[in-house]
C-alpha positions as CSV (number, residue, x, y, z in Angstrom):
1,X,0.0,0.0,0.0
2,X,2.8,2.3,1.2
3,X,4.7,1.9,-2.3
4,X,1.3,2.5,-4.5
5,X,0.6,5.9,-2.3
6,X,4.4,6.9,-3.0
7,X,4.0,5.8,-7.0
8,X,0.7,7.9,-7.2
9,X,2.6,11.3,-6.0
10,X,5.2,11.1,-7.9
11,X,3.1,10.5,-11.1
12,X,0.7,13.5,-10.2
13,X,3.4,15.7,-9.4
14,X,4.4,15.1,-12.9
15,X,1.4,16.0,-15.4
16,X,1.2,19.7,-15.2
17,X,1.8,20.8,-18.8
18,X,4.6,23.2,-19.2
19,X,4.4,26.7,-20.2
20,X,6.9,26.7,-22.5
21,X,4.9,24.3,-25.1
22,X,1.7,24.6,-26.9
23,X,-0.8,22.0,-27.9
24,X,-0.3,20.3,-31.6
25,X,-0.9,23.7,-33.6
26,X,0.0,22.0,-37.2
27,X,-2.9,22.6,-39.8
28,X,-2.8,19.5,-42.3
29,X,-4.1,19.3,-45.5
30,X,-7.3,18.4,-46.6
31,X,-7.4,14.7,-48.2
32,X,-5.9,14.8,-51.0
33,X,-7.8,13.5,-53.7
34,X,-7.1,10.0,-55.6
35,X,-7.5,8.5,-59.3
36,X,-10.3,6.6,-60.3
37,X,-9.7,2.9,-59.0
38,X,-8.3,0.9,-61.5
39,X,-9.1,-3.0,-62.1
40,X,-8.2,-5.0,-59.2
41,X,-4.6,-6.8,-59.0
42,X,-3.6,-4.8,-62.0
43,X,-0.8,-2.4,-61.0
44,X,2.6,-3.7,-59.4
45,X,3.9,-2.5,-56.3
46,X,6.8,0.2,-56.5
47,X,10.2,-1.3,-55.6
48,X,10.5,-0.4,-51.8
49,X,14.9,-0.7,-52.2
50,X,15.0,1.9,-54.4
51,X,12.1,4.0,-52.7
52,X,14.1,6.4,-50.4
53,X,12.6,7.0,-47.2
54,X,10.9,10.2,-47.1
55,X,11.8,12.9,-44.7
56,X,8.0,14.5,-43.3
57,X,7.9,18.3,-43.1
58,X,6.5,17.8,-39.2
59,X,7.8,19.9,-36.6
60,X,8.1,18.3,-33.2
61,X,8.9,19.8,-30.1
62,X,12.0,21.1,-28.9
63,X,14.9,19.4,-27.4
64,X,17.5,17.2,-28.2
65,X,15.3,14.4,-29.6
66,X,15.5,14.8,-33.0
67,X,13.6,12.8,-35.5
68,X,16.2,9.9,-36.0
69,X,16.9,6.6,-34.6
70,X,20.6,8.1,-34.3
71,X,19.6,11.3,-32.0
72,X,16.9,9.2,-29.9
73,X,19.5,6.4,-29.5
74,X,21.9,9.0,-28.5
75,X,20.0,10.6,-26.0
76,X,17.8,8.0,-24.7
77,X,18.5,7.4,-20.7
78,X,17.4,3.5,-20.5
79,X,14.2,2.2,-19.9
80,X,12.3,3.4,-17.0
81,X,12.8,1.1,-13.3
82,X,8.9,1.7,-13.0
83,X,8.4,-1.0,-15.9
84,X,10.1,-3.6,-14.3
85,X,8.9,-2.4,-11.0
86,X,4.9,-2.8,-12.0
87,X,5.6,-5.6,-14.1
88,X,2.0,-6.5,-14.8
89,X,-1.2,-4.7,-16.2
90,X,-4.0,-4.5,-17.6
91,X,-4.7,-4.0,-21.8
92,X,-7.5,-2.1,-22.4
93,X,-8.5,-3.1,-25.9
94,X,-12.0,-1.7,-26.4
95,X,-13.9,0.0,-28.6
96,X,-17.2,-0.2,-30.9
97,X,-15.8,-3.5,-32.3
98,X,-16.7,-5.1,-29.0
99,X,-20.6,-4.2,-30.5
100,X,-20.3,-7.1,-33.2
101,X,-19.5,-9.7,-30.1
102,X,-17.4,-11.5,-32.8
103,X,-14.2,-11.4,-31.2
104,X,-11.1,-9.6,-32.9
105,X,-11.2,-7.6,-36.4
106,X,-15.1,-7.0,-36.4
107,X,-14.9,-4.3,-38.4
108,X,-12.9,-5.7,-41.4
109,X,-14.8,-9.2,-41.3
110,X,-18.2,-8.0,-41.7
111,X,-17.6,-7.0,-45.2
112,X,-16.3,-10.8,-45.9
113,X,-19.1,-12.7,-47.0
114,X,-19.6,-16.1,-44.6
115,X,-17.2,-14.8,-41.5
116,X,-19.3,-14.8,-38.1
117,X,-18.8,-11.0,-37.9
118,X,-20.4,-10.8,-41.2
119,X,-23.5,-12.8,-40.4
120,X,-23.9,-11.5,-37.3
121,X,-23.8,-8.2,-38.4
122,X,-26.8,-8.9,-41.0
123,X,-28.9,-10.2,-37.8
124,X,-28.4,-7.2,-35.3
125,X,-27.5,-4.3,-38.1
126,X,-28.4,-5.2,-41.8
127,X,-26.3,-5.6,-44.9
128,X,-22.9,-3.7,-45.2
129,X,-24.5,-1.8,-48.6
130,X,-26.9,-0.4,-46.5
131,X,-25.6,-0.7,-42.8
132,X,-21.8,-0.7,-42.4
133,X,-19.8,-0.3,-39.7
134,X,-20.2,3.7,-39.4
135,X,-23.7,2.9,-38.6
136,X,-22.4,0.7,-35.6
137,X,-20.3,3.1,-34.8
138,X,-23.3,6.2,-34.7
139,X,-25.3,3.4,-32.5
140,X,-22.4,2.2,-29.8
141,X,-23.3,3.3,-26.5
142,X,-21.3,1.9,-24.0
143,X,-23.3,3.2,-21.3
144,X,-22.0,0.8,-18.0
145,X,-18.3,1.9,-19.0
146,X,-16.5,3.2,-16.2
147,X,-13.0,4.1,-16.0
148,X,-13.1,5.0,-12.6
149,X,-14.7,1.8,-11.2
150,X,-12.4,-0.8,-13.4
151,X,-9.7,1.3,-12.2
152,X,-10.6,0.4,-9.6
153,X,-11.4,-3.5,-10.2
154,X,-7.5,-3.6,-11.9
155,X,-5.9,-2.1,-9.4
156,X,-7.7,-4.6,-6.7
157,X,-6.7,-7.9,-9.2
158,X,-2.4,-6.2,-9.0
159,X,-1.9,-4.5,-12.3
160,X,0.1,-1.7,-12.3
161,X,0.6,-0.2,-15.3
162,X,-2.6,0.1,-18.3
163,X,-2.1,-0.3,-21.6
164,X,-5.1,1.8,-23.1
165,X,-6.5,1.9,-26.7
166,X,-6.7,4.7,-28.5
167,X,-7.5,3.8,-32.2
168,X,-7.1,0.6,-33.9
169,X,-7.2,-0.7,-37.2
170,X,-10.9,0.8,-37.5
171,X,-9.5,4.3,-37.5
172,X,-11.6,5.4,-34.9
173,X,-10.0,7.9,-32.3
174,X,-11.2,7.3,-29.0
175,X,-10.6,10.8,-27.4
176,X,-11.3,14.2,-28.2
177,X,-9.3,14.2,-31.6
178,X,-8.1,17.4,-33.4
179,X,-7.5,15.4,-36.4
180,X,-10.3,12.5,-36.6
181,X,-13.9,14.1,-37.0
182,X,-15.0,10.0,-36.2
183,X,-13.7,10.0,-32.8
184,X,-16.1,9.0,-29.7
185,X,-16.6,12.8,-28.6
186,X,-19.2,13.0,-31.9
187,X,-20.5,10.1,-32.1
188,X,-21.9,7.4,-30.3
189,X,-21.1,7.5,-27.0
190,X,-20.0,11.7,-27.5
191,X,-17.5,11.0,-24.5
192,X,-13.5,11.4,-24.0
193,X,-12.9,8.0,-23.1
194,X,-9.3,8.9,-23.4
195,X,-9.6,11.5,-20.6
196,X,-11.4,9.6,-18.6
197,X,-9.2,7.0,-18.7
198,X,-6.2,9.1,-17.6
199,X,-8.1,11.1,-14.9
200,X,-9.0,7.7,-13.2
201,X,-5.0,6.5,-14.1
202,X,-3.6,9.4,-12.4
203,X,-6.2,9.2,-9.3
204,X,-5.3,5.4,-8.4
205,X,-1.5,6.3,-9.4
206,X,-1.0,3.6,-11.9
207,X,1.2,4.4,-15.0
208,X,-1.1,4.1,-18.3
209,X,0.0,4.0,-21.9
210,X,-2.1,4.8,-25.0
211,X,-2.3,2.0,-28.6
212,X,-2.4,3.2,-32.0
213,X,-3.3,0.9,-34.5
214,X,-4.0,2.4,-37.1
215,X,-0.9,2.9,-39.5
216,X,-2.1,0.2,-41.8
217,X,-5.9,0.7,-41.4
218,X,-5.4,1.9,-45.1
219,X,-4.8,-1.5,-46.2
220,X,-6.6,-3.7,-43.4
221,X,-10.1,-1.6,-44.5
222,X,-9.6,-2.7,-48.2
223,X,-12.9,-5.6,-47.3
224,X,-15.0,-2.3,-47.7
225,X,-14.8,-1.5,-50.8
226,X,-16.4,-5.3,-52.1
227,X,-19.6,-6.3,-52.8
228,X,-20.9,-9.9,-52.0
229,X,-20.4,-12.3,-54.8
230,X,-23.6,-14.0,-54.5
231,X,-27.6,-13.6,-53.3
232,X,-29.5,-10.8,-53.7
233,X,-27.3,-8.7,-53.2
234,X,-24.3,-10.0,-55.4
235,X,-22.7,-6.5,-56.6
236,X,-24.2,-4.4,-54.6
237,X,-21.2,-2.0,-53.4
238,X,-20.7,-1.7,-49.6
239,X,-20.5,0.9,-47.5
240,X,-16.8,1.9,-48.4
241,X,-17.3,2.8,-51.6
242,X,-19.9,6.3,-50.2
243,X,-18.6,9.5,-50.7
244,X,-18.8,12.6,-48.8
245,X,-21.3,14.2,-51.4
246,X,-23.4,10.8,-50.3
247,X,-23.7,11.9,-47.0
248,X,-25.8,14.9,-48.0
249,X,-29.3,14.8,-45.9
250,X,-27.9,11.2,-44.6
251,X,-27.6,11.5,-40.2
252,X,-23.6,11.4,-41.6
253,X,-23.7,14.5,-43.4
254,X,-20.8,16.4,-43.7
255,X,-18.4,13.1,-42.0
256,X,-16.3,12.0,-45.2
257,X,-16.4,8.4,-45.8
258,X,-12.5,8.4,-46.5
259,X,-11.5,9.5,-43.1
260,X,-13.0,6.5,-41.7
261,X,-12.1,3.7,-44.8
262,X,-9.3,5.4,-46.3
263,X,-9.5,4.8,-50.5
264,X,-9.9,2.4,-52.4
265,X,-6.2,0.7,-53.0
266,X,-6.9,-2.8,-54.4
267,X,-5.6,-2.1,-58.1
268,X,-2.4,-2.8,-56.6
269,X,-0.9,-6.5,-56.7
270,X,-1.9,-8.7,-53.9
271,X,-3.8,-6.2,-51.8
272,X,-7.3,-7.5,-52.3
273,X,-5.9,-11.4,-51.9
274,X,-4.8,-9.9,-48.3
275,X,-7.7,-7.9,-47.7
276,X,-9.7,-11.5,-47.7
277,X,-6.8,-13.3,-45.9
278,X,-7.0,-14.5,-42.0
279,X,-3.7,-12.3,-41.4
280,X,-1.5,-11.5,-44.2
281,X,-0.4,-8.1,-45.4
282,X,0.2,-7.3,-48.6
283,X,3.6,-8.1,-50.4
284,X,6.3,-5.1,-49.9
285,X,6.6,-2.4,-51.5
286,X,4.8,1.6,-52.3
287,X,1.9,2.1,-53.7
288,X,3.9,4.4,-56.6
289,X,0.1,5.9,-58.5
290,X,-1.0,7.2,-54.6
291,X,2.1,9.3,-53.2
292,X,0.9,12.2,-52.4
293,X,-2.0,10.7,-50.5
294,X,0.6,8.4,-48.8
295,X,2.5,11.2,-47.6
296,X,-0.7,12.9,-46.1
297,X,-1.9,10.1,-44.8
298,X,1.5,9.6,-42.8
299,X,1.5,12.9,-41.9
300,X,-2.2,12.2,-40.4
301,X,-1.0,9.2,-38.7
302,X,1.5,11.0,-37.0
303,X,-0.2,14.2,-35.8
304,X,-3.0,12.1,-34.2
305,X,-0.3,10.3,-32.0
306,X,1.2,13.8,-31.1
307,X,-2.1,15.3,-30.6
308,X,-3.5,12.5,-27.8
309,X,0.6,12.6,-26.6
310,X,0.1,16.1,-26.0
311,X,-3.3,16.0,-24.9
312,X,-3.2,13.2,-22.2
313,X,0.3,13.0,-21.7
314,X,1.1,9.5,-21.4
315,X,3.5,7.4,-19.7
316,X,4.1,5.4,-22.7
317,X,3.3,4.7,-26.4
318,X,2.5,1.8,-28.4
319,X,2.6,1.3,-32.1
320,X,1.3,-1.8,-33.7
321,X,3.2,-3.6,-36.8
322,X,5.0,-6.3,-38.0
323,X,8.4,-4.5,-39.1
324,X,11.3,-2.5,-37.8
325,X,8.6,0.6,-37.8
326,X,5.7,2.1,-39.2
327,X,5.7,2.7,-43.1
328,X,8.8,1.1,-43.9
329,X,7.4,-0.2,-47.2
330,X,7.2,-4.2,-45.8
331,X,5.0,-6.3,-43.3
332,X,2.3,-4.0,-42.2
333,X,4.3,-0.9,-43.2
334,X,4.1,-1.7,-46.8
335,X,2.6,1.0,-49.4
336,X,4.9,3.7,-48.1
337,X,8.5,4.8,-46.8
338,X,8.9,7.7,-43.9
339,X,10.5,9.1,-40.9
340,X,6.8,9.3,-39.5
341,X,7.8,7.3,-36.0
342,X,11.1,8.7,-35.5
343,X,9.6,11.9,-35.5
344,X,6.4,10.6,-33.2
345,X,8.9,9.6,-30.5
346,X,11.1,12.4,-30.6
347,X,7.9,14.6,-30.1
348,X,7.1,12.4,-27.3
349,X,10.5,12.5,-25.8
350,X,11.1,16.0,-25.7
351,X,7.1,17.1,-24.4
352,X,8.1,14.6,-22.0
353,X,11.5,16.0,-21.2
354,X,9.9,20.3,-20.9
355,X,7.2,18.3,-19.1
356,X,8.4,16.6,-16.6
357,X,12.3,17.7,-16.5
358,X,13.2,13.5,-17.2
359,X,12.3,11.0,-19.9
360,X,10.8,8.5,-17.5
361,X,8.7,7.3,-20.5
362,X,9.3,4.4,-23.4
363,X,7.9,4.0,-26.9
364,X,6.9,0.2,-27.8
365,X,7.6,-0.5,-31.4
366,X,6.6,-3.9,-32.3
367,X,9.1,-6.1,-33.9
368,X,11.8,-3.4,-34.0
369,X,14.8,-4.5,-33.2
370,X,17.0,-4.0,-29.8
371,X,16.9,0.0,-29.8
372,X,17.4,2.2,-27.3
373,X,14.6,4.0,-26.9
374,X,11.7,1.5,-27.6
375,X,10.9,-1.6,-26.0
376,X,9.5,-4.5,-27.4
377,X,6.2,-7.1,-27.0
378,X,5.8,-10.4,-27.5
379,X,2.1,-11.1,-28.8
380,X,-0.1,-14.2,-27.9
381,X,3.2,-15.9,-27.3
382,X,5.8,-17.2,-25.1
383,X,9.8,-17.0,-25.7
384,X,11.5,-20.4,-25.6
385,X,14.1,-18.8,-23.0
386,X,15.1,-15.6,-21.1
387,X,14.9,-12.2,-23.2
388,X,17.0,-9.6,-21.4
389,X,18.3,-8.1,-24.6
390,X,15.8,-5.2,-23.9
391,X,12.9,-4.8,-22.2
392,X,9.3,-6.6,-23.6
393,X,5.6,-6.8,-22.6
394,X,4.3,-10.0,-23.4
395,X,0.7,-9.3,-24.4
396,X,-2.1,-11.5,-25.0
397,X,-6.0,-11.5,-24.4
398,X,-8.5,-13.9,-22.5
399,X,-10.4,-15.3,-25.1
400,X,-9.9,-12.7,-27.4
401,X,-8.9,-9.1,-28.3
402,X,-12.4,-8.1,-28.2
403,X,-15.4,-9.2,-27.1
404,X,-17.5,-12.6,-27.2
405,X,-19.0,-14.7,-25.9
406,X,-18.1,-18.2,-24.0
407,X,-14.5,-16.9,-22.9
408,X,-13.5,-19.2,-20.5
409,X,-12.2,-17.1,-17.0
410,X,-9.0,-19.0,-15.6
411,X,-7.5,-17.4,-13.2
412,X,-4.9,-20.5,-12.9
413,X,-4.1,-19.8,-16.4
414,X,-3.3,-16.5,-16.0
415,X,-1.2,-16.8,-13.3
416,X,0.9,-19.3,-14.8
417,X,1.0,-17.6,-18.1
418,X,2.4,-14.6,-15.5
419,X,5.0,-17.0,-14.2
420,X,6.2,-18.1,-17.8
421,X,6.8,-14.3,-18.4
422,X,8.2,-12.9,-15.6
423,X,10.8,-16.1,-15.4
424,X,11.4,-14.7,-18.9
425,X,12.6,-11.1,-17.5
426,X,9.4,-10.1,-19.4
427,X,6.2,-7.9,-18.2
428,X,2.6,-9.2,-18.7
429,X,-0.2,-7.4,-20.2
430,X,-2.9,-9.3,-20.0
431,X,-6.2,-7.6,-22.0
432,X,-9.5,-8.2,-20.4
433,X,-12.5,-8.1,-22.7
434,X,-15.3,-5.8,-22.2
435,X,-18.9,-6.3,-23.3
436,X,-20.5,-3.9,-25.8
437,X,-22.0,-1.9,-22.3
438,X,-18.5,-1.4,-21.2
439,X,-19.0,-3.9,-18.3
440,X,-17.4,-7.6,-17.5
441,X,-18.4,-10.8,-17.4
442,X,-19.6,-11.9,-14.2
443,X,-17.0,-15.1,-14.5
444,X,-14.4,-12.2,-15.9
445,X,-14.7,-10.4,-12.4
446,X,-14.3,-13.4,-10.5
447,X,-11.1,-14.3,-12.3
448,X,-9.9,-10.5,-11.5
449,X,-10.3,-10.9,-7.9
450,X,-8.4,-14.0,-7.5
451,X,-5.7,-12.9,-9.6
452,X,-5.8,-9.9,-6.8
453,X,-5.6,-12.3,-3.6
454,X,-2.5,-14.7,-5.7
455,X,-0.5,-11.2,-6.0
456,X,-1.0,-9.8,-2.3
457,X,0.6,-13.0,-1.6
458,X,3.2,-13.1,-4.0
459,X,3.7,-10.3,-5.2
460,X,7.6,-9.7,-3.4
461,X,8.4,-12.5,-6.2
462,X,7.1,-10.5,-9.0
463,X,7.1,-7.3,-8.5
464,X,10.6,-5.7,-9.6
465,X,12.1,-9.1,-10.2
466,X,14.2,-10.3,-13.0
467,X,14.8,-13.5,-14.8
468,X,17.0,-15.2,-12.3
469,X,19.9,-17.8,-13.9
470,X,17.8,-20.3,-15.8
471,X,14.3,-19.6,-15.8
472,X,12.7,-23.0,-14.5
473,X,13.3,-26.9,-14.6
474,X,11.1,-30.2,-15.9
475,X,11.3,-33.4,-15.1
476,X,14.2,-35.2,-16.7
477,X,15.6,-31.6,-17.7
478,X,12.5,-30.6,-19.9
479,X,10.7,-27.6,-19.3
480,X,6.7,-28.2,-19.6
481,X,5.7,-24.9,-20.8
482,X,2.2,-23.6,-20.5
483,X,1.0,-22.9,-24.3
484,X,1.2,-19.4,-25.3
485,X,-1.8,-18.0,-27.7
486,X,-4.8,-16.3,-26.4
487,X,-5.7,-17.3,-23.1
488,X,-8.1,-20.3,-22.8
489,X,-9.6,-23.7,-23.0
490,X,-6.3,-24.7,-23.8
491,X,-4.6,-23.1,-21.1
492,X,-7.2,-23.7,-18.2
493,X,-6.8,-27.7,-19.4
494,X,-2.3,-27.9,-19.0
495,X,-1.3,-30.1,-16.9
496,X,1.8,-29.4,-14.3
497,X,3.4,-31.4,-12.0
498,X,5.2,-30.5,-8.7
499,X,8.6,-30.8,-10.7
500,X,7.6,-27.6,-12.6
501,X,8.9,-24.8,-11.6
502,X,9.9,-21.1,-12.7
503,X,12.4,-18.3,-10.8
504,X,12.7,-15.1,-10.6
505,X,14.9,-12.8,-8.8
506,X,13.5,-10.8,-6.0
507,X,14.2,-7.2,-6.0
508,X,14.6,-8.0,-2.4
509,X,17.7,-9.9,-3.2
510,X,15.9,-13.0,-2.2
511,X,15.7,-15.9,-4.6
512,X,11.8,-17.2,-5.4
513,X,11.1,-21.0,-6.8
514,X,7.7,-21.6,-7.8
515,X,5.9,-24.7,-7.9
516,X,3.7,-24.5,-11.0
517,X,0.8,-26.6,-9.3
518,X,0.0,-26.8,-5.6
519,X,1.1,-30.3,-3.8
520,X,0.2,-32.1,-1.7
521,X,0.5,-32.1,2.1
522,X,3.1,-34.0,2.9
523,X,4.6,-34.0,-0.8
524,X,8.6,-34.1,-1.0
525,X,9.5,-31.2,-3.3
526,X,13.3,-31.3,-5.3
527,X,14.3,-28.6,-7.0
528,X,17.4,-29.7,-9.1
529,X,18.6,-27.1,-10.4
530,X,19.2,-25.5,-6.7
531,X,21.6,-28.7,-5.7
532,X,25.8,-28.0,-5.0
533,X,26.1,-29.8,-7.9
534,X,24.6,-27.6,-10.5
535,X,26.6,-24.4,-8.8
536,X,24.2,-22.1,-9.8
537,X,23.7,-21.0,-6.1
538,X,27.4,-19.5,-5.0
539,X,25.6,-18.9,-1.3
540,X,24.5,-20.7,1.0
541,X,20.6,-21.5,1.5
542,X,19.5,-19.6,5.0
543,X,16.0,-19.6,4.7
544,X,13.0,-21.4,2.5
545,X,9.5,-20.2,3.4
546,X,6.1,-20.6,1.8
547,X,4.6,-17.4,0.6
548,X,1.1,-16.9,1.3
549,X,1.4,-19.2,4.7
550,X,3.6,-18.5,8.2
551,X,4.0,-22.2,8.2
552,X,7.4,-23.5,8.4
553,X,9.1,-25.6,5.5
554,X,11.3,-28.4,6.1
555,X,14.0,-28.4,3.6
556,X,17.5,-29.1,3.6
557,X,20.4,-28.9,0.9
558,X,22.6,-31.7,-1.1
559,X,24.4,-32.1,-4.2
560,X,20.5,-33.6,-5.8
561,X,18.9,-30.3,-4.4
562,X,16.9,-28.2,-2.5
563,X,14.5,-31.0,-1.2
564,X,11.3,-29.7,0.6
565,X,8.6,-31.2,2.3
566,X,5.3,-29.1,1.1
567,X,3.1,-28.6,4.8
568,X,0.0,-29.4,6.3
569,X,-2.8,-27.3,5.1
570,X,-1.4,-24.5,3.6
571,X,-4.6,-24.2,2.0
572,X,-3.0,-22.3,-1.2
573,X,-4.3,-22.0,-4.8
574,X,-2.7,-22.3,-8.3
575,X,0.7,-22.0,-7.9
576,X,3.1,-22.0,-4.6
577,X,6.1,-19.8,-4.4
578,X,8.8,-20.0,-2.1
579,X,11.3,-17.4,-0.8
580,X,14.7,-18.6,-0.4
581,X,17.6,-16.2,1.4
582,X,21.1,-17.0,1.0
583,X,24.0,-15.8,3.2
């Protein structure tokens, strides 16, 4: 309690806004306006070698960040000790796709003919011609959505840090955007969830980042420009394909259709192929007949980052992508080439800097490699061994990235998914999913308070720890390794036994074992890899107790092990750590 009270004064003391800088004051460009779409598959992609990287004429902030990976390298101090120090949160992924109840990528899928988002989005909305998602986006009321109270709930289950959504792939700004006229304060909901979400942050002192998603939305939204290929309505263009002069005496009037889908790219080789795919971007390279709306739509990528950095001034940023950054031209950067990030995260660093007189603040950029300056994640998935080369947030949902229904709640399986991270040197962001109201699951809560009572009993083991020597032993010297993936079924189902078991290295100094399953009373324990033998230990074992208990453990020492007798009714769930001091 002490250490949460001391974290939430120094983060307060920290947000006043500086009166040396201004809000984002740049005035972009209208849309620019695009050629007629040509047939599909018919034009290649531009060679992304030979495409230099263009330089953006975006100012950012003053200081000593300036927009390349050389100069925020250069000046970066390290990652921030609070990281390590919370080491696990909560990701907030929410947003009107949670209305469809189809799990992840509702927006995309209901314009793919035979997907679950797509029929269920005929049943509660209508046809995409006629109903698309703009229209679930004008009806999405979250109305039981409360920062404050799952705050609240978060804090209680031991997270302490939030990774928050702000746009994702469906280009819809979730705050009170300068730059996105379809952002939650005008329709729908017509709240700042953004702001709400950082006034309830800062309150409960717990560090929050903000997501943005939406870099490739101009390929991802490609599905809306189809038609289905059969029924009654084979042909029949959807809801992509409307134009701003459309909108006239429509309830959209005067909200342009291209701010929302983008325009219509799928002349281009293998874009509409990828457009229908499960996950698959399209091949690399620029999309050479569109450049000046690439550049503009870089440019509008990047302003809406600096205008939420400098609106809610965040403890971190988060860009999604499969390649060394944002519009590299490959992965989900392909179509364009651009300095777009480097200059988002110098922006960042030196608001951050006038702001709060330190860079106490990271940038994630996923898949990049080991740069100082950004740190890392590690999707739905589980690293074979420890990962210190920088820091990482391994991040994956419960049942999904949003909303549906039948999730199964473990809170077993998200512990131990916790344990396979932390013995990692990783932090965990698990993502909760929220019904279309904004509330949880009745199982979801339940799940959230006994992750809570696990961490008020362990938490000296996780909290500020790091991946200890080797990060766990099997019997016969395999590791059996929870799955990775989204959190379910699957997970719930693993079997461990009580020669399982993970480290980490205490912040204390103390060195923590844990059991991966609860034994038995009476069960003899032997943890190998803590024998004179191995010589991993070079001190010698003072203590072993059982966190969670005041019990005493019988243990002693050999060249096998550390040998432990588990005790009488310890009455303890999940998984057993124990705290081991040595002189």
């Amino acid at each position: 309690m002490f250490s949460s009270i001391v974290l939430g004064a120094c983060i307060c003391s920290c947000i006043q806004k500086p009166q040396g800088i201004s809000g984002v004051d740049y005035d972009l460009e209208p849309m620019p306006s695009v050629h007629a779409p040509l047939p599909e598959n018919s034009v290649p992609m531009g060679n992304v070698d030979t495409f230099a990287e263009v330089k953006l004429d975006l100012p950012v902030a003053a200081g000593p960040y300036e927009p390349t990976w050389n100069s925020i390298e250069a000046n970066y101090p390290g990652t921030p000790d609070w990281l390590r120090d919370a080491k696990f949160g909560i990701w907030v992924h929410f947003g009107p796709q949670s209305a469809g109840e189809s799990g992840d990528w509702y927006a995309r899928k209901l314009y793919v003919e035979g997907t679950l988002a797509y029929e269920n989005h005929l049943k509660e909305y209508g046809h995409p011609s006629e109903v698309g998602y703009k229209e679930v986006l004008r009806d999405w009321n979250p109305a039981k959505f409360s920062p404050k109270a799952l705050v609240d709930i978060y804090k209680d289950a031991g997270a302490r840090f939030l990774i928050i959504q702000g746009v994702h792939h469906d280009q819809f700004d979730m705050w009170n955007s300068k730059y996105q006229p379809w952002n939650s304060t005008r329709l729908g909901p017509k709240r700042d969830f953004m702001g709400e979400w950082e006034k309830a942050s800062r309150e409960a002192g717990i560090r929050f980042g903000i997501t943005f998603h939406h870099e490739y939305s101009w390929w991802w939204w490609q599905t809306a420009f189809q038609s289905d290929t059969k029924g009654d309505k084979a042909g029949v263009p959807y809801d992509g394909n409307l134009t701003l002069e459309d909108g006239k005496g429509q309830w959209w009037e005067g909200l342009d259709p291209r701010y929302l889908y983008g325009v219509n790219l799928r002349e281009y080789e293998s874009v509409a192929e990828a457009a229908n795919s499960l996950w698959s971007p399209p091949k690399p390279g620029i999309f050479s007949g569109h450049l000046e709306f690439a550049k503009w739509y870089a440019k509008w990528w990047a302003l809406r980052m600096m205008d939420a950095v400098d609106k809610y001034r965040p403890d971190f940023i988060y860009t999604d992508g499969t390649d060394q950054q944002p519009f590299s031209g490959s992965g989900t950067g392909t179509g364009y080439k651009c300095d777009a990030m480097q200059r988002v995260i110098a922006d960042f660093y030196n608001r951050t800097l006038a702001d709060r007189g330190k860079v106490d603040v990271f940038s994630i950029v996923k898949f990049r490699k080991t740069t100082n300056g950004t740190v890392n994640t590690c999707e739905t998935g589980i690293p074979e061994g420890i990962k210190n080369d920088q820091a990482w947030i391994a991040e994956t949902p419960v049942g999904d990235w949003f909303y549906g229904p039948d999730f199964v709640y473990s809170s077993d399986a998200v512990i131990r998914y916790l344990l396979e991270i932390v013995a990692r040197d990783g932090s965990f962001g698990l993502s909760i999913p929220l019904r279309p109201d904004g509330s949880l699951d009745e199982a979801c809560g339940k799940m959230l308070k006994e992750i809570g009572e696990w961490m008020r009993s362990n938490g000296e083991g996780i909290y500020g720890s790091s991946a200890w020597k080797v990060l766990g032993e099997g019997a016969g010297g395999k590791l059996n390794t929870l799955p990775g993936g989204r959190i379910g079924q699957w997970q719930a189902d693993h079997v461990f036994y009580n020669t399982d078991f993970r480290f980490t290295a205490g912040k204390d100094g103390a060195l923590y074992a844990w059991c991966m399953k609860v034994p038995e009373a009476g069960d003899r324990l032997t943890i190998a890899s803590l024998g004179t033998a191995k010589g991993l230990l070079d001190k010698t074992i003072r203590s072993v107790e059982l966190m969670g208990t005041d019990q005493k453990v019988d243990w002693k020492q050999d060249a096998e092990g550390l040998h432990i007798v588990y005790p009488e009714a310890a009455g303890l769930k999940t998984a057993v750590g124990f705290r081991i001091v040595c002189d």
